[in-house]
C-alpha positions in Angstrom: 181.3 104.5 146.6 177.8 104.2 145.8 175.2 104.1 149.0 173.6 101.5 150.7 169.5 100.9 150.5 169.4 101.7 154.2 171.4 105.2 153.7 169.2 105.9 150.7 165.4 105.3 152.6 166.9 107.0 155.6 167.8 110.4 153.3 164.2 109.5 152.2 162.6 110.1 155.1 164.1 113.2 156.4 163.5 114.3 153.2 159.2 113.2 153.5 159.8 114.9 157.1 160.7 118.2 155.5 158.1 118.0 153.0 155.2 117.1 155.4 156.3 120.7 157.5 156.8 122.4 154.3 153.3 121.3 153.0 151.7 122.2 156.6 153.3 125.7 156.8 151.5 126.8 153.6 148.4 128.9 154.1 146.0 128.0 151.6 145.0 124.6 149.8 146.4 125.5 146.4 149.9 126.1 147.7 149.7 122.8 149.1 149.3 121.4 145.9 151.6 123.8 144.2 154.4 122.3 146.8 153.1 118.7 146.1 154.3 118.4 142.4 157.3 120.4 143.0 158.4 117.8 145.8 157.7 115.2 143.7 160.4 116.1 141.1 162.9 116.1 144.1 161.6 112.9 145.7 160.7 110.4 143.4 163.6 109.4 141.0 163.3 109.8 137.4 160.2 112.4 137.8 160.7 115.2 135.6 157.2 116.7 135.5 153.8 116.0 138.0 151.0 117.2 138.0 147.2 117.2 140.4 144.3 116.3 138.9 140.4 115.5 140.4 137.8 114.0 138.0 134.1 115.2 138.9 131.5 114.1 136.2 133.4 112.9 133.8 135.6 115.8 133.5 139.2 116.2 134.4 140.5 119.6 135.9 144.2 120.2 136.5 144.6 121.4 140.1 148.5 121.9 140.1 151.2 121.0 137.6 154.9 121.6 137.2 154.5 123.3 133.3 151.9 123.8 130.8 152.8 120.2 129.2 151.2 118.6 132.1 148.3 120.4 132.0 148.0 119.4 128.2 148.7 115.9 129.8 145.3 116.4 131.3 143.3 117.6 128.5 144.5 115.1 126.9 142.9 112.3 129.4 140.0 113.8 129.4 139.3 114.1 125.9 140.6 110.7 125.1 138.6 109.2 128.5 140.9 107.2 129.2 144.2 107.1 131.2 146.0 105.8 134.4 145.4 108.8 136.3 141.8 109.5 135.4 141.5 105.6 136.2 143.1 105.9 139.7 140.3 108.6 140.3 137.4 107.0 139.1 138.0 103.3 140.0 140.1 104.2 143.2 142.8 101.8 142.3 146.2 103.4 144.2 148.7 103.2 141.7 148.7 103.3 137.9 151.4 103.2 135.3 152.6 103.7 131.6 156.0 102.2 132.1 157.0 102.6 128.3 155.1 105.3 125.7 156.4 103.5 122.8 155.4 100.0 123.2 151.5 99.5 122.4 149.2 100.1 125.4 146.3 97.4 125.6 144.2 99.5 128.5 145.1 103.0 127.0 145.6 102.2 123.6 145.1 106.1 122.3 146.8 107.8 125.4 150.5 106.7 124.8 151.2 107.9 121.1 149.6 111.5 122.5 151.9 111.6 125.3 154.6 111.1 123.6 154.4 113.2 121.2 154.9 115.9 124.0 158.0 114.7 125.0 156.9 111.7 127.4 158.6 108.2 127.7 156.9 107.0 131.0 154.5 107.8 134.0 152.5 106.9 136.9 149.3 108.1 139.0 148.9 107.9 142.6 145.1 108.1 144.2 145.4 110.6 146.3 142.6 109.7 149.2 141.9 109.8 152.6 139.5 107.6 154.5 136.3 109.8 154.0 136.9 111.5 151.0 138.5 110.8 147.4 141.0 113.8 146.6 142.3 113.4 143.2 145.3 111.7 141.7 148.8 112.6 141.4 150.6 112.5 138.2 154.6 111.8 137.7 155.9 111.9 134.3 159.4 110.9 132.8 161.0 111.8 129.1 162.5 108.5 129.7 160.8 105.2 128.9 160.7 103.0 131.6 162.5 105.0 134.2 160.3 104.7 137.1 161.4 101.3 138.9 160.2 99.7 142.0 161.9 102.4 143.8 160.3 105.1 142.5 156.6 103.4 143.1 157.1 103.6 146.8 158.7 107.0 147.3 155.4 108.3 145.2 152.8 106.2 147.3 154.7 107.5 150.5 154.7 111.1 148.8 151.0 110.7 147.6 149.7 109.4 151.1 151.3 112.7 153.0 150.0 114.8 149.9 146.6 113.8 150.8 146.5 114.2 154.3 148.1 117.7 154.1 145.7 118.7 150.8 142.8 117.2 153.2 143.6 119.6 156.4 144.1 123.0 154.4 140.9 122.4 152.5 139.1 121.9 155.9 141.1 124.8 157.2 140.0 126.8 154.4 136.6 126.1 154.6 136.1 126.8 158.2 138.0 130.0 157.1 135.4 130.8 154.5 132.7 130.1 157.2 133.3 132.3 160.0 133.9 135.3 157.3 130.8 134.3 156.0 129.2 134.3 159.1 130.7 137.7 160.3 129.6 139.1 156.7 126.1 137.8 157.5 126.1 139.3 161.4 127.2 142.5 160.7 124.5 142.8 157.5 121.7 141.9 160.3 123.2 144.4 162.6 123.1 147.3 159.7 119.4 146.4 158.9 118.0 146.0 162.8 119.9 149.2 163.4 119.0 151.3 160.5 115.5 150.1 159.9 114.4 148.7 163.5 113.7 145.3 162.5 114.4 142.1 164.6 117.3 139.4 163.9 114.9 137.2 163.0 112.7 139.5 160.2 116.8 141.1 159.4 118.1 137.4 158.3 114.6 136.5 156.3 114.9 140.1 154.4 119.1 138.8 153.4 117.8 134.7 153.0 114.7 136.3 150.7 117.1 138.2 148.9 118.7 135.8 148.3 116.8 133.9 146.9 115.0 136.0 144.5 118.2 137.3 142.7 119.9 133.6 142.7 123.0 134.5 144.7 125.0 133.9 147.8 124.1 134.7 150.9 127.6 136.2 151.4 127.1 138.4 148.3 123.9 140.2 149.9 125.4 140.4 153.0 128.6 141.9 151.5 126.5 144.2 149.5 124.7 145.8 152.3 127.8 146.3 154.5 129.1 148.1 151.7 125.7 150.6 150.7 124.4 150.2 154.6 120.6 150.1 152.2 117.9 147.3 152.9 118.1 145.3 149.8 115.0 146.3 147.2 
């Protein structure tokens, strides 16, 4: 006895549930993404491959993707220019699709033969956004022509929104991460240069800034570098 609509969303959703914990419980933003594509294979029917991509500048760079074919998927859209992810990432529409790869294409005319010629028959791409920033776009690919139905479109805009909202909180987690080490880096440099040398914080921060500046690298890196020799940089 096949199941009922109701039964089917319902499984959905516990599903979504499990993901959104599973996506929160990772501990950096790459493993988000990593989990992203590999959930979409299980929740979105007929997906056999995904794939994360951003767009900065006119360039395309694969963030995470189920096998190597996807990435090629994405060098391929960004040599060709054209495509309905890098679309849903430049003109923020939500949801793009290639619902057959061997019927012409009039808005990606070159895309489709390349596509399948590794093996693809359909796809779609999800703008993955939040309200102050623009994330990227998730891929979905099928062998199959015209195997992504109605069905399909929704579980992959419910799976995209989550994906951004998780993707959006471990890149702000990391970042603030990346900060206080920063900052710690930077204190305890100051401390090793007032101690050993007598200066003030003040004159110990504008030797590290200075530094800085006139070798063209991070602040971090100087820092790191003196904790490491305990010497007041040349």
């Amino acid at each position: 006895m096949s199941e009922q609509p109701g039964e089917v969303w319902e499984q959905f959703a516990i599903a979504v549930a499990e993901m959104a914990r599973d996506l929160l419980a990772q501990n950096s933003a790459q493993g988000t993404l990593d989990r992203v594509v590999e959930h979409a294979k299980v929740l979105i029917n007929g997906c056999d491959e995904a794939g994360i991509l951003t767009v900065r500048q006119g360039k395309v760079n694969a963030l995470a993707a189920t096998s190597d074919v996807v990435r090629h998927a994405d060098r391929i859209q960004q040599d060709l220019r054209e495509g309905p992810c890098f679309d849903a990432v430049v003109d923020r529409q939500q949801v793009y699709a290639i619902e057959d790869m061997q019927q012409p294409n009039k808005q990606w005319p070159r895309l489709a033969p390349e596509l399948r010629k590794l093996g693809m028959g359909s796809m779609m791409g999800f703008l993955l956004f939040t309200e102050d920033d623009n994330l990227g776009a998730l891929n979905v690919y099928s062998h199959n022509p015209g195997n992504f139905d109605e069905t399909a479109r929704r579980a992959g805009w419910i799976l995209a929104s989550h994906a951004a909202v998780a993707f959006s909180a471990a890149r702000t987690h990391q970042q603030l991460s990346h900060a206080m080490e920063t900052r710690h880096e930077i204190g305890e440099a100051m401390g090793i240069l007032m101690e050993r040398y007598g200066l003030t914080e003040d004159t110990a921060f504008k030797v590290l800034k200075k530094t800085s500046q006139d070798r063209n690298i991070k602040l971090r890196e100087v820092a790191r570098q003196v904790c490491q020799t305990g010497e007041k940089p040349s």
